[in-house]
N, C-alpha and C positions, 0 to 999 in steps of 0.2 A: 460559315456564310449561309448555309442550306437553312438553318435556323430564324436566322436576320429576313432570309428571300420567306419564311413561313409567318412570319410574326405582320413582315409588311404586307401581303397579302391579306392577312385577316382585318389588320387594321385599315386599308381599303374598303373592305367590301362591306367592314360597320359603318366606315364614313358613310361609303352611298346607299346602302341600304339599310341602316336603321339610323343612323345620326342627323340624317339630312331630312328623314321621315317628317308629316304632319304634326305639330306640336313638338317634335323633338327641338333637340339644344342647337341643331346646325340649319333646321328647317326654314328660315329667316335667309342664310345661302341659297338655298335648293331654288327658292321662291325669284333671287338674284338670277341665278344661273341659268334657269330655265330658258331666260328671256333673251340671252344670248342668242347667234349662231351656234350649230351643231360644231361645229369646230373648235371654238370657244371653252362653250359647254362642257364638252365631253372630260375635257381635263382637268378642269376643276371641280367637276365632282357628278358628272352628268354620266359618268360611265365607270365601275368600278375597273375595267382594264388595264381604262389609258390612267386614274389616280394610281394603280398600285406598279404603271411603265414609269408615272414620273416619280413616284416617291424613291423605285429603288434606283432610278437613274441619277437623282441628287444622292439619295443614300452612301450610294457604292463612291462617287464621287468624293465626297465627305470622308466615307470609312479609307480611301485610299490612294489621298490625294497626293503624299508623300511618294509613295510609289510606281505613281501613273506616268511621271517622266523620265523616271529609270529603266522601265519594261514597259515601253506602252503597248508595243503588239501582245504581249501577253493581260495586259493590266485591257485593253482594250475588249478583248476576246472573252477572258473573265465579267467583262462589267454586260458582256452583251449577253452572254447567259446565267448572269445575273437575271437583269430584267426580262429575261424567256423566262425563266423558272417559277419568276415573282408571279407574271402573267398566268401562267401555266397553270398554277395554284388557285390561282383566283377561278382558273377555270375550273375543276376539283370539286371548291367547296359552293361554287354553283350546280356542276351536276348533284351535289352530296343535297344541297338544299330541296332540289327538284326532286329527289327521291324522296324527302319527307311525308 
């Protein structure tokens, strides 16, 4: 999973930060979203944090839904540092960026 939480992460932080760009392929979105409330916004692509809290919070759901009512205090706990980790990362390869 530590893989899955690294992969979601980077594909996040391309959405909002170069896919959603001027000219790029999702920038016709960005332009959408803007217009929104900050609340709105943010999740759907106005913040890399909260895209790469919901993608691995459908993700983890998704990857473990068969088992989420057998152990959910476990399966619960798991899915919540999940999305810390995701997050976490995202935050990473923003400091990693700012050092360039």
């Amino acid at each position: 999973m530590f893989l899955d939480s690294i992969l979601l992460a980077i594909a996040a932080w391309v959405f909002v930060h170069i896919l959603m760009g001027e000219g790029m392929i999702m920038g016709w979105w960005a332009k959408i979203i803007y217009k929104l409330p900050e609340k709105f916004s943010e999740p759907l692509g106005g913040c890399e944090y909260c895209v790469a809290g919901q993608m691995a919070l459908w993700y983890y759901l998704y990857k473990n839904w068969n088992e989420y009512g057998v152990t959910f205090c476990d399966q619960l706990i798991g899915h919540i540092l999940f999305i810390t980790l995701t997050i976490f990362i995202v935050k990473v390869i923003n400091i990693w960026k700012q050092s360039d």
